[in-house]
C-alpha positions as CSV (number, residue, x, y, z in Angstrom):
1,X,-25.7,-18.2,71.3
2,X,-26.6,-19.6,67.9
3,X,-26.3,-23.5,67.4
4,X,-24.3,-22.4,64.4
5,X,-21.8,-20.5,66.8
6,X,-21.2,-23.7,69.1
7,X,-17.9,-25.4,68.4
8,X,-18.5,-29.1,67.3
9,X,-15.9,-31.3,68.5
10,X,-13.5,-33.2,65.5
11,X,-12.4,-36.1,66.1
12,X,-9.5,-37.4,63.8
13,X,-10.6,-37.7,60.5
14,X,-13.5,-36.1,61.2
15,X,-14.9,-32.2,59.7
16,X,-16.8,-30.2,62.8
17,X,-19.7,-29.7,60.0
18,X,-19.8,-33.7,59.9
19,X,-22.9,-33.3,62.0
20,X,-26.1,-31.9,61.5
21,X,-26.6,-28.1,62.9
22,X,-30.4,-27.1,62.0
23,X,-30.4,-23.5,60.8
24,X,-32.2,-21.2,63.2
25,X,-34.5,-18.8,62.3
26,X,-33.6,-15.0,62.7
27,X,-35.0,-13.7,66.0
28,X,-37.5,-10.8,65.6
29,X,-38.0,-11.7,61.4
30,X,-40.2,-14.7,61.5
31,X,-42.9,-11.8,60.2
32,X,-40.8,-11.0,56.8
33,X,-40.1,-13.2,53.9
34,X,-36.7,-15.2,54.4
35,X,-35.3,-13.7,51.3
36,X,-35.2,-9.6,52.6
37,X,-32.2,-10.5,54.7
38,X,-31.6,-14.0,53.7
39,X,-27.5,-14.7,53.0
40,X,-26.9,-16.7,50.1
41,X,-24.2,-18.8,49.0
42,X,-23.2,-19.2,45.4
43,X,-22.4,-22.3,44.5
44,X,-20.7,-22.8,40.7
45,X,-21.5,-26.4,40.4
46,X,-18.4,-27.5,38.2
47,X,-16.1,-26.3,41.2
48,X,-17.4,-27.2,44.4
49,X,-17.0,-31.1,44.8
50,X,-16.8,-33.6,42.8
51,X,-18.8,-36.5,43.6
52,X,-18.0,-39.0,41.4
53,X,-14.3,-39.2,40.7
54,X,-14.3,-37.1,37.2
55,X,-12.5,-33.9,38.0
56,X,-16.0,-32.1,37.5
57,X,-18.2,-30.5,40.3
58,X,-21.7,-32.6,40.6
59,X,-24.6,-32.7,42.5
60,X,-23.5,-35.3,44.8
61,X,-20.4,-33.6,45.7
62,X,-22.6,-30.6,46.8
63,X,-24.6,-33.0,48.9
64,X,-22.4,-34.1,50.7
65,X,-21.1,-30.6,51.4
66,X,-24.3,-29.3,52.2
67,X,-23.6,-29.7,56.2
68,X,-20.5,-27.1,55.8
69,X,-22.9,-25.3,54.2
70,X,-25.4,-25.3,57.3
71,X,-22.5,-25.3,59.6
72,X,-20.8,-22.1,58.1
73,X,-24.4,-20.1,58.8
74,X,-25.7,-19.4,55.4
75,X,-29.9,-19.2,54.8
76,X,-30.0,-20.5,51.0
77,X,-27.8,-21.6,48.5
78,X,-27.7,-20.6,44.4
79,X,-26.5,-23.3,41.8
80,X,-25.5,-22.1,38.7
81,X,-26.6,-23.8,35.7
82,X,-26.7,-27.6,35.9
83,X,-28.8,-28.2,32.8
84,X,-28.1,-30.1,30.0
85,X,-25.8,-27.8,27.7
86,X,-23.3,-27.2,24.8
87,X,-20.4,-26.3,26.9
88,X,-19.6,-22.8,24.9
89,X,-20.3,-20.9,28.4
90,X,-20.0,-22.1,31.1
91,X,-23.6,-24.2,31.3
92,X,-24.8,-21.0,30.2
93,X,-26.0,-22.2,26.7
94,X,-28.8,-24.2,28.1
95,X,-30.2,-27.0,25.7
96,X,-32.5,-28.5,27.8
97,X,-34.2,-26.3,30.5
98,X,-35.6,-29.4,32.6
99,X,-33.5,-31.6,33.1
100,X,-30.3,-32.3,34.3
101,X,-26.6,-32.5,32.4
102,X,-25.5,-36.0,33.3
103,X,-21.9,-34.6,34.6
104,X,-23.7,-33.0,37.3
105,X,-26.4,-36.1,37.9
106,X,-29.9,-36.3,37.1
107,X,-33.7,-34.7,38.0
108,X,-33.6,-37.3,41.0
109,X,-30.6,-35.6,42.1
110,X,-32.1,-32.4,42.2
111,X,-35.2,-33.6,44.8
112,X,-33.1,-35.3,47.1
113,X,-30.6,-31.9,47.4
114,X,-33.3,-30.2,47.9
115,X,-34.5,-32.6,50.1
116,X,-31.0,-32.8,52.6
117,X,-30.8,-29.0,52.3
118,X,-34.6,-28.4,54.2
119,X,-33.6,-31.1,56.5
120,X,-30.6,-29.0,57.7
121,X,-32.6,-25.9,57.0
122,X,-31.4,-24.3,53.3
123,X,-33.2,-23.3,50.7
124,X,-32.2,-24.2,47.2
125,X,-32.5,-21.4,44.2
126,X,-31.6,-22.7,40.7
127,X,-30.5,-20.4,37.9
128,X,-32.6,-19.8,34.8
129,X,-31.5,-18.3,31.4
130,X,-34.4,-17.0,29.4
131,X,-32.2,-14.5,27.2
132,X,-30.7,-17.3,25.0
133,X,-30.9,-21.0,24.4
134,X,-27.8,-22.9,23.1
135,X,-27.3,-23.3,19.6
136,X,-27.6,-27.0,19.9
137,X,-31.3,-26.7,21.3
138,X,-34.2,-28.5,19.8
139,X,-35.8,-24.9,18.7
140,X,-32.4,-23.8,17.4
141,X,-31.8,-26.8,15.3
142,X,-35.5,-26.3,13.6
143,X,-34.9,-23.0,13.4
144,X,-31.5,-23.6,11.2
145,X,-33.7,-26.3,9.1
146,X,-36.8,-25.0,8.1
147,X,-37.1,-20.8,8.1
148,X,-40.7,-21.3,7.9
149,X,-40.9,-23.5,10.7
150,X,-42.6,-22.1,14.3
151,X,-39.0,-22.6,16.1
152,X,-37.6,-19.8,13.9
153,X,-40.1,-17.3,15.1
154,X,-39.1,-17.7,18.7
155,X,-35.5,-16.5,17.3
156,X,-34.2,-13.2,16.1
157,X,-33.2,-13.7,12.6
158,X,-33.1,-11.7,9.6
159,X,-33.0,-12.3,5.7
160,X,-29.9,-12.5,3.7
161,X,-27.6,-9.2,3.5
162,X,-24.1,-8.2,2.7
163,X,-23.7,-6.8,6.2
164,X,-25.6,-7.2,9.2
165,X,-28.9,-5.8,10.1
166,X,-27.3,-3.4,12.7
167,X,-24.5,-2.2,14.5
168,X,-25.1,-4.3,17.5
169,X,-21.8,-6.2,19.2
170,X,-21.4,-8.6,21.5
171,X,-20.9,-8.5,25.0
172,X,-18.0,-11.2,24.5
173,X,-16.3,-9.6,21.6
174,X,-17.0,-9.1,17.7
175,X,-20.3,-8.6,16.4
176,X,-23.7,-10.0,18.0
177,X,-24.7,-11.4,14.3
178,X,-23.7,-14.2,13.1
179,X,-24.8,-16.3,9.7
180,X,-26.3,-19.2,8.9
181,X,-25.7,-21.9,6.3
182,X,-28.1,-20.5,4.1
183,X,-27.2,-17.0,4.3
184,X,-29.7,-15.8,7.0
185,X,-28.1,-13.7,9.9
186,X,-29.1,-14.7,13.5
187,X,-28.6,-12.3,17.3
188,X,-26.3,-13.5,19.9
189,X,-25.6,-11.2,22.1
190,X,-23.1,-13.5,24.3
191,X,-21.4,-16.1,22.2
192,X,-22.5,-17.5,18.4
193,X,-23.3,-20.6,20.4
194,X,-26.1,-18.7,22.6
195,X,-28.9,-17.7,19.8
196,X,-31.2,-15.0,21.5
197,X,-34.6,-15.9,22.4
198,X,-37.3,-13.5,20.7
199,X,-39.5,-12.8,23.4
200,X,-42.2,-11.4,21.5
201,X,-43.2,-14.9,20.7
202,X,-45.5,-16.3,22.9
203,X,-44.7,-19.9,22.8
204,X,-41.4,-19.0,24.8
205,X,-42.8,-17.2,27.2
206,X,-45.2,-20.5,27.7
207,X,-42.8,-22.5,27.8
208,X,-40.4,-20.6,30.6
209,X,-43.4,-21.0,32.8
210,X,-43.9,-24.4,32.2
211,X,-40.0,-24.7,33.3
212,X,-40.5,-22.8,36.4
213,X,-43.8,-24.7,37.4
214,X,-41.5,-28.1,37.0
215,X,-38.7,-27.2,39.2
216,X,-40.6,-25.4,42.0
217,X,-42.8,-28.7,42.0
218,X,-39.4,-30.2,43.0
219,X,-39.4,-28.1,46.3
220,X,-36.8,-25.4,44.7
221,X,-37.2,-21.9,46.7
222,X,-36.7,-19.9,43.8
223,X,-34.2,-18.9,40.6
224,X,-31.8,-16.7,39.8
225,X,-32.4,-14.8,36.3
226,X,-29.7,-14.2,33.9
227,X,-29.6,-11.3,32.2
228,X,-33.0,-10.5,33.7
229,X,-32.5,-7.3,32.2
230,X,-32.3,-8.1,28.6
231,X,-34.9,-10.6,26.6
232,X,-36.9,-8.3,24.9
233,X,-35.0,-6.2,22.1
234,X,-35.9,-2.9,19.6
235,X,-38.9,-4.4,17.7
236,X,-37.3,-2.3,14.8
237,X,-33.5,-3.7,15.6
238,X,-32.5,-0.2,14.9
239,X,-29.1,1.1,15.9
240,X,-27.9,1.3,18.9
241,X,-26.8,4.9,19.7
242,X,-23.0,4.2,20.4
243,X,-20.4,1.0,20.0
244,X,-20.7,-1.5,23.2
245,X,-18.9,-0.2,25.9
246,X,-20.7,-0.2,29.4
247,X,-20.1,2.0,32.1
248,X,-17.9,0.9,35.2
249,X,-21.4,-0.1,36.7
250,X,-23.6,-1.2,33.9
251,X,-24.8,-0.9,30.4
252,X,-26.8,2.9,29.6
253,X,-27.9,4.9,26.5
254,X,-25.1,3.4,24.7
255,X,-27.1,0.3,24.6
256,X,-30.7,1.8,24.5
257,X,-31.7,-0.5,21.9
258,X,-30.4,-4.2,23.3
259,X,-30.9,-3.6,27.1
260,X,-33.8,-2.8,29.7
261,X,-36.8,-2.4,27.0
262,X,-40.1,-1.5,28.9
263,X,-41.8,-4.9,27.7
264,X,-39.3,-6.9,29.9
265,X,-41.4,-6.0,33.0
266,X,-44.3,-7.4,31.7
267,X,-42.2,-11.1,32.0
268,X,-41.7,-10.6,35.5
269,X,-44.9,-9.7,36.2
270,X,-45.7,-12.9,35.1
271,X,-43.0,-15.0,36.6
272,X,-44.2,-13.6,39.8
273,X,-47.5,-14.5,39.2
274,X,-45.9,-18.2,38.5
275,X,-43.8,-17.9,42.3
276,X,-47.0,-16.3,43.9
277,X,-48.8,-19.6,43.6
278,X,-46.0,-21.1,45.5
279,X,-45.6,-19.9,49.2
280,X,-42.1,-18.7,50.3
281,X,-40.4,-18.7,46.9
282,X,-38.4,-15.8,45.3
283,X,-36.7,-14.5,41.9
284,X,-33.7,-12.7,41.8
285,X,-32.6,-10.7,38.7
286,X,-29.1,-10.7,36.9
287,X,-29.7,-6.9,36.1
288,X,-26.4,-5.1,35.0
289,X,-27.7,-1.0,34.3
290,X,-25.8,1.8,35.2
291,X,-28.8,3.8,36.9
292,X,-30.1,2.3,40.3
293,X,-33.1,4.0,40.1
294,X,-33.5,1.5,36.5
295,X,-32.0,-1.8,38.5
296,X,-34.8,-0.7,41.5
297,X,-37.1,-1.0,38.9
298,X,-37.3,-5.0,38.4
299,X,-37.9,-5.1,42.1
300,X,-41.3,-3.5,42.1
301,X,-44.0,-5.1,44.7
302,X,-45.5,-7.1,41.4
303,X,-41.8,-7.9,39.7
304,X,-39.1,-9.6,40.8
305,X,-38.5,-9.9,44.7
306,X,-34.7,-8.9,44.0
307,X,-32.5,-7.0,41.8
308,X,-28.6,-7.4,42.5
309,X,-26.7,-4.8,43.2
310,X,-23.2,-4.7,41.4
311,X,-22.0,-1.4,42.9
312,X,-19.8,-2.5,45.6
313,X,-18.7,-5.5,43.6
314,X,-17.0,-3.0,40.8
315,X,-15.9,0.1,43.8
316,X,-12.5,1.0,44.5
317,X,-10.9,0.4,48.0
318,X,-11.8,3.7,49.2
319,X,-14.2,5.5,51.3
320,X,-16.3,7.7,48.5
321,X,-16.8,5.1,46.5
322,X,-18.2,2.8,49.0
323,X,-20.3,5.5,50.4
324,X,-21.8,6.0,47.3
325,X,-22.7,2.4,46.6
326,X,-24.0,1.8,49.6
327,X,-25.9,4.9,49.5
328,X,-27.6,5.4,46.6
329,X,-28.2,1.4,46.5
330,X,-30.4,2.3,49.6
331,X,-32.3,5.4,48.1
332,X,-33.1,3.5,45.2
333,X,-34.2,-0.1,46.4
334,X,-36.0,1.8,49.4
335,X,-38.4,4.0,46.6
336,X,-39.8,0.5,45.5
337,X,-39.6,-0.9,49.1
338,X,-37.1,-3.5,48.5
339,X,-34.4,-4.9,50.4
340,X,-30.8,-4.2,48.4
341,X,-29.0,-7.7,47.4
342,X,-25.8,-6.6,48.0
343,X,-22.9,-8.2,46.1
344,X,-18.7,-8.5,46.6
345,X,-17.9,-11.7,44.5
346,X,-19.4,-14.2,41.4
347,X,-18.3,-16.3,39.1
348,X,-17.9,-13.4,36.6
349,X,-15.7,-10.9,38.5
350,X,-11.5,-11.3,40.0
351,X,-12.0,-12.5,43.3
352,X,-11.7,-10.2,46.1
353,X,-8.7,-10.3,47.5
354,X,-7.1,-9.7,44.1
355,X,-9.3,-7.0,43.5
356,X,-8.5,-4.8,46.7
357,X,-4.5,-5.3,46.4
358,X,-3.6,-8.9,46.4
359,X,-1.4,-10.1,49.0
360,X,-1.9,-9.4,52.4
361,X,-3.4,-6.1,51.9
362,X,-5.7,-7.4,49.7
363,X,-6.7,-10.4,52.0
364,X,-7.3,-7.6,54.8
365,X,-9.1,-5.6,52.8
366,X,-11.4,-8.4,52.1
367,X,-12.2,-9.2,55.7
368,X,-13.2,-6.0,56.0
369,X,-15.1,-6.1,53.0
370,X,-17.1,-9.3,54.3
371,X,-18.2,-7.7,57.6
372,X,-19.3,-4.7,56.0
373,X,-21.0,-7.2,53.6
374,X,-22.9,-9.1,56.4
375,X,-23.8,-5.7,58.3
376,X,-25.9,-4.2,55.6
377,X,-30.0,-3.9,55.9
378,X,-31.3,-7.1,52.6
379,X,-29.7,-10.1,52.1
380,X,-26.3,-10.7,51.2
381,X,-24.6,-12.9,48.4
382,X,-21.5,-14.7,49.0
383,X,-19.2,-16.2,46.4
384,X,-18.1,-19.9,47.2
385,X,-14.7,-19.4,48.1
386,X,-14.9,-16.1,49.0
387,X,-15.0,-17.3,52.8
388,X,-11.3,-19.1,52.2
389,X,-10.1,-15.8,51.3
390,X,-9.2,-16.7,48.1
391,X,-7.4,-15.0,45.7
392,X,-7.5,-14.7,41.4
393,X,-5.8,-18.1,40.1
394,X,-3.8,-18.1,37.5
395,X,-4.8,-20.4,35.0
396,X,-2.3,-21.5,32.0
397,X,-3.6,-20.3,28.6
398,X,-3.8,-23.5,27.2
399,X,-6.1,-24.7,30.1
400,X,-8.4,-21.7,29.3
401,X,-12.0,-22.5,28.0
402,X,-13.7,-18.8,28.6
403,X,-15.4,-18.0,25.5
404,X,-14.2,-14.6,26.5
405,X,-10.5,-15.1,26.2
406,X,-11.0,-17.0,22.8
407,X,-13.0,-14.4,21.4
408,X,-10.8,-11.9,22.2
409,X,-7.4,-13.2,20.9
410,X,-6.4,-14.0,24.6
411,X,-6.3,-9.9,24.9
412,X,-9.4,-10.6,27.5
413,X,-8.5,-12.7,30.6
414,X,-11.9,-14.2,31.2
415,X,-13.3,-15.8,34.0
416,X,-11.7,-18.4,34.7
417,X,-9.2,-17.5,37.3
418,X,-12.2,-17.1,39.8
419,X,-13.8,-20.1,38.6
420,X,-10.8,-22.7,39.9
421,X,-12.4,-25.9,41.7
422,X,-12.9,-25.1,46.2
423,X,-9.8,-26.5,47.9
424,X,-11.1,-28.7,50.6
425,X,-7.8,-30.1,52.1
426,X,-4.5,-30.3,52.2
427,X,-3.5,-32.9,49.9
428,X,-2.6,-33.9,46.4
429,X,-5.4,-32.6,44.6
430,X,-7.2,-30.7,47.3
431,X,-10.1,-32.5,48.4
432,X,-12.1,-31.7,45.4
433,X,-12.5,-35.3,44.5
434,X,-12.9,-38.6,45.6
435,X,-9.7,-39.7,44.7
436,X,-6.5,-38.0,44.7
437,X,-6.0,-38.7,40.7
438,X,-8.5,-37.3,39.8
439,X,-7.8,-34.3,37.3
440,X,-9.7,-31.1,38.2
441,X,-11.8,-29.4,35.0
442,X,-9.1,-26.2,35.6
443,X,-5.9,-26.1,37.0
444,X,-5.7,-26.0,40.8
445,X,-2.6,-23.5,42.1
446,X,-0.4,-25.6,44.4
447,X,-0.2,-23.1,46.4
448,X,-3.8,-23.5,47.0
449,X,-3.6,-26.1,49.9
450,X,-2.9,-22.9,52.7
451,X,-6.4,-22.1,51.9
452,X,-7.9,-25.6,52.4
453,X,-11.2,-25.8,54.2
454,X,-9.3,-28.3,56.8
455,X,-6.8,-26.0,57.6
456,X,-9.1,-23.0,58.1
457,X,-11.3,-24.7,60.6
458,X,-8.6,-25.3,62.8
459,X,-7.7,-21.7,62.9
460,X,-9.9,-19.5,65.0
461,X,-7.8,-16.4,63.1
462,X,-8.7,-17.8,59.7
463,X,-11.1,-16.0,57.1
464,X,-13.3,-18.9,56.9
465,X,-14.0,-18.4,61.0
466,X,-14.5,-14.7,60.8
467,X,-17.4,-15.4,58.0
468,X,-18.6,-18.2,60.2
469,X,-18.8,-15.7,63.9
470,X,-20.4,-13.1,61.5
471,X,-22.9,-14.9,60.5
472,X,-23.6,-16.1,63.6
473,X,-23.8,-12.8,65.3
474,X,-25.7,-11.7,62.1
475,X,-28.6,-14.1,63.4
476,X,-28.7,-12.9,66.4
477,X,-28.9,-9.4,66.2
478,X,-32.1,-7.6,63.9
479,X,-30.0,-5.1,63.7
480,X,-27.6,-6.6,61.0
481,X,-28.8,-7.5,57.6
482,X,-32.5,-6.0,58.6
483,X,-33.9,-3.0,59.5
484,X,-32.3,0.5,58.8
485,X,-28.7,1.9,58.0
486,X,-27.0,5.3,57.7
487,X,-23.9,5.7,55.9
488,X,-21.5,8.6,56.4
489,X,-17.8,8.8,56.4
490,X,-15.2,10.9,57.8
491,X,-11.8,11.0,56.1
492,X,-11.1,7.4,55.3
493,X,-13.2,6.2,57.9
494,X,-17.0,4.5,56.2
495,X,-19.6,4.5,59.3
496,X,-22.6,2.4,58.4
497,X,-25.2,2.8,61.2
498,X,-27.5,-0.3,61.4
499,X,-30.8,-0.4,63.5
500,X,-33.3,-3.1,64.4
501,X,-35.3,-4.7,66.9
502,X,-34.8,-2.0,69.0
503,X,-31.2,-2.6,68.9
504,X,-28.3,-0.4,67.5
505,X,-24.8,-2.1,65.5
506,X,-22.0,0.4,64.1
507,X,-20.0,-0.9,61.1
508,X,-16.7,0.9,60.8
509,X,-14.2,-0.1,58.0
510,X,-10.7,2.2,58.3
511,X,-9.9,2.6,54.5
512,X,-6.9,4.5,55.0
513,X,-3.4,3.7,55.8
514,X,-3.1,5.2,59.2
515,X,-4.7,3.7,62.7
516,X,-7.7,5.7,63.0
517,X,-9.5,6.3,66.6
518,X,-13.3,5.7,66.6
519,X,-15.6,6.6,69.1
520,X,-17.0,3.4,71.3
521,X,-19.9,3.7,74.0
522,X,-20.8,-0.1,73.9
523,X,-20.0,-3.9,73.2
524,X,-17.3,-4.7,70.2
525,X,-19.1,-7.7,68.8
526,X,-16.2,-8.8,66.0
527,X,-13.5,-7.4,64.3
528,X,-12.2,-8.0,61.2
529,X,-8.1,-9.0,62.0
530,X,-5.8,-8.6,64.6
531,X,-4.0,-5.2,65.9
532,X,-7.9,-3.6,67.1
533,X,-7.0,-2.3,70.4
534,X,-10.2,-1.2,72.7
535,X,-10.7,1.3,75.6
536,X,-13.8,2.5,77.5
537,X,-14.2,5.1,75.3
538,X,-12.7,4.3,72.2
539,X,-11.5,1.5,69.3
540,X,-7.9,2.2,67.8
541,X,-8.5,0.6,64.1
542,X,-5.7,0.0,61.9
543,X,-5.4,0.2,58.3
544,X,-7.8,-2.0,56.4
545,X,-10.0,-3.2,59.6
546,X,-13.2,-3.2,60.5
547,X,-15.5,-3.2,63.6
548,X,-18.5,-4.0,64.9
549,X,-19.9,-1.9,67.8
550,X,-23.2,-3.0,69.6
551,X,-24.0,0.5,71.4
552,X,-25.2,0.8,74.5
């Protein structure tokens, strides 16, 4: 049994992650690079804990969180931006690429995080945004002052004009041009506040690796690209073929002249060069296209190590369309021989249980959804949260700050109903600070407090344990998040057949609303909720379960 699967003893006052649980490696993978089955938790710094008393997530508050962290079974954990930044998005108009936004602490910060997290056995993995700087950044500010200057090369701007230089929009609403004092028209293709980067300049190609060389000489394991797919653009800024509006699963043709241009592989080829000189490190890409067989792409053998995989993040609650994305994800990842980063939650998309029905069918649904999540052959990313089982917030309009919701006249909710600080306990102000007075950056649902961290650890039914036994058992058998899988369905019954280490694990997720009657010649490992009955033979699965089935 794992040392992660042991219950700690809590004495009053006292959290069972309060002391340290060194992570174990994964029997049978010591051979493969952490990252092909690693499972890695997202942490959105702003919401996780507050350290300091100021209603805003920090680094300290993640510190001091990092044994739940270790405790709850994760391999690595992903920071969204903490740099130095104008606040337009989210830290995702980054003015200062190496260094630290003193809300969230400072570089020294940063070392000794990564420091507590490889004594408990986590890896760290920042985020990076190479698509756009903030309008506020040194180049930018150069760039708006002098158009001769060197900074307004490394920019997309264009001369004077009645209209702008194309028919480009913006992924946030309106147009992706906006003017400048003098007349000139600049690219954004998020908000005005995020100026796109013109990659065709050297100098910021230079001086990305020169950010990547200063963080993984801090210890980091690795980074997270935005909008890895983007960066380069048309040399010729020509029209784009058709109006922005992406597919359920990604941008195609529509966008041919903004997204996925052929030069952008030449970038990753030489970030991974950058990684390559630093053992056991990895880049994951932010890559949002509508064909697989594109997304596979940036996960070549001399690219990125990963490509996310959105498909089961934006599928239906039913069995095709889970098939599908599991599938084809596995056909196209496996031409490049790459593992599949699977995703169900991020900070950009309604939480789960909101997604699959809200309510109790939606919290079932996503229970089921995390086992199937955890089964799957690559590593798996996991939403902080997400193991509470919580749901889309409602956030007041007037607390709002989503550029998305601004832009768009309010008629686009935004983001930040799945962005709401963690609720840690039960009381006033849920844990999230030091003090109780303290005023969270976004509304906290009172309602929140049945979901508390405190409470679910004392309930061996609650979502947080079921994440916590999976991952467990995920550790223990090579079977689960490694080796191969098969998916196949029959009526509203999804089958994913996992094998490993000579070893054999059945994932079965009913979908439908009637009990369905699966097939068992072995050992039920874990199931998803209560009402699974088991014979010698056979597993009776409600609605909206799932099983796991070690056969024999």
């Amino acid at each position: 049994m794992s040392a992660r699967l042991v219950a700690a003893g809590s004495a009053a006052g006292q959290q069972p992650w309060s002391r340290e649980t060194p992570a174990l490696e994964r029997p049978g993978q010591l051979d493969q690079p952490w990252w092909r089955s690693a499972v890695v938790y997202q942490v959105y710094l702003r919401s996780f804990a507050d350290g300091n008393g100021d209603g805003i997530g920090d680094l300290a508050g993640l510190r001091a969180r990092l044994p739940y962290l270790s405790w709850l079974g994760v391999d690595a954990l992903w920071i969204n931006p903490h740099y130095p930044s104008g606040g337009a998005d989210g830290g995702y108009d980054v003015v200062d690429y190496r260094a630290v936004d003193p809300e969230y602490g400072d570089v020294s910060d940063v070392e000794a995080l990564v420091a507590d997290a490889r004594r408990l056995g986590l890896r760290v993995v920042l985020d990076v945004v190479p698509n756009h700087t903030s309008d506020r950044h040194p180049w930018f500010q150069a760039a708006l002052a002098d158009p001769d200057s060197p900074e307004a090369a490394r920019y997309h701007f264009a001369p004077p004009s009645e209209q702008p230089p194309n028919n480009w929009r913006s992924l946030f609403g309106g147009p992706a041009w906006s003017r400048t004092p003098d007349g000139r028209w600049y690219l954004h293709l998020f908000a005005p506040e995020q100026p796109d980067l013109n990659w065709r300049d050297p100098a910021v190609a230079e001086d990305f690796e020169r950010t990547l060389r200063f963080w993984l000489d801090r210890g980091v394991s690795g980074f997270r690209v935005d909008v890895a797919y983007g960066l380069h653009k048309d040399a010729g800024l020509r029209d784009n073929p058709g109006e922005y509006s992406p597919t359920l699963f990604g941008h195609g043709p529509e966008q041919a002249m903004t997204w996925n241009q052929p030069e952008v592989h030449d970038v990753w080829r030489r970030w991974r060069a950058v990684c390559d000189e630093y053992p056991d490190t990895m880049l994951v890409g932010e890559v949002c296209l509508a064909d697989l067989d594109e997304v596979a792409l940036y996960s070549r053998p001399d690219e990125l190590h990963q490509s996310l995989s959105f498909r089961l993040l934006k599928s239906a609650w039913e069995t095709p369309a889970f098939a599908e994305a599991i599938g084809s994800a596995l056909e196209a990842f496996g031409r490049v021989g790459a593992p599949v980063s699977w995703v169900l939650g991020n900070h950009d998309k309604d939480r789960m249980v909101t997604r699959f029905g809200g309510g109790e069918t939606g919290l079932a649904r996503a229970r089921a959804a995390a086992m199937l999540l955890l089964a799957l052959p690559g590593s798996a990313y996991v939403y902080a949260g997400d193991e509470l089982g919580l749901p889309q917030a409602h956030v007041p309009d007037e607390a709002r700050q989503d550029p998305i919701f601004h832009r768009s006249g309010g008629e686009r909710a935004g983001r930040d109903g799945c962005r709401v600080p963690m609720p840690w306990n039960a009381t006033t102000g849920v844990g999230f600070s030091p003090t109780r007075s303290a005023r969270p950056w976004l509304p906290v649902p009172a309602e929140w407090k049945r979901h508390a961290v405190s409470r679910q650890t004392r309930d061996s039914g609650s979502v947080l344990h079921l994440y916590r036994t999976a991952l467990g058992i995920r550790a223990e058998h090579p079977a689960l998040g490694s080796g191969e899988a098969t998916v196949s369905t029959r009526g509203d019954v999804l089958t994913v057949r996992c094998t490993g280490g000579g070893r054999t694990v059945r994932c079965v997720v009913n979908m439908g609303t009637g009990t369905a009657l699966v097939r068992s010649r072995g050992q039920v490992l874990l199931e998803s909720g209560p009402g699974v009955h088991t014979s010698a033979r056979s597993v009776a699965l409600p609605p909206d379960t799932a099983v796991w089935i070690a056969e024999s």
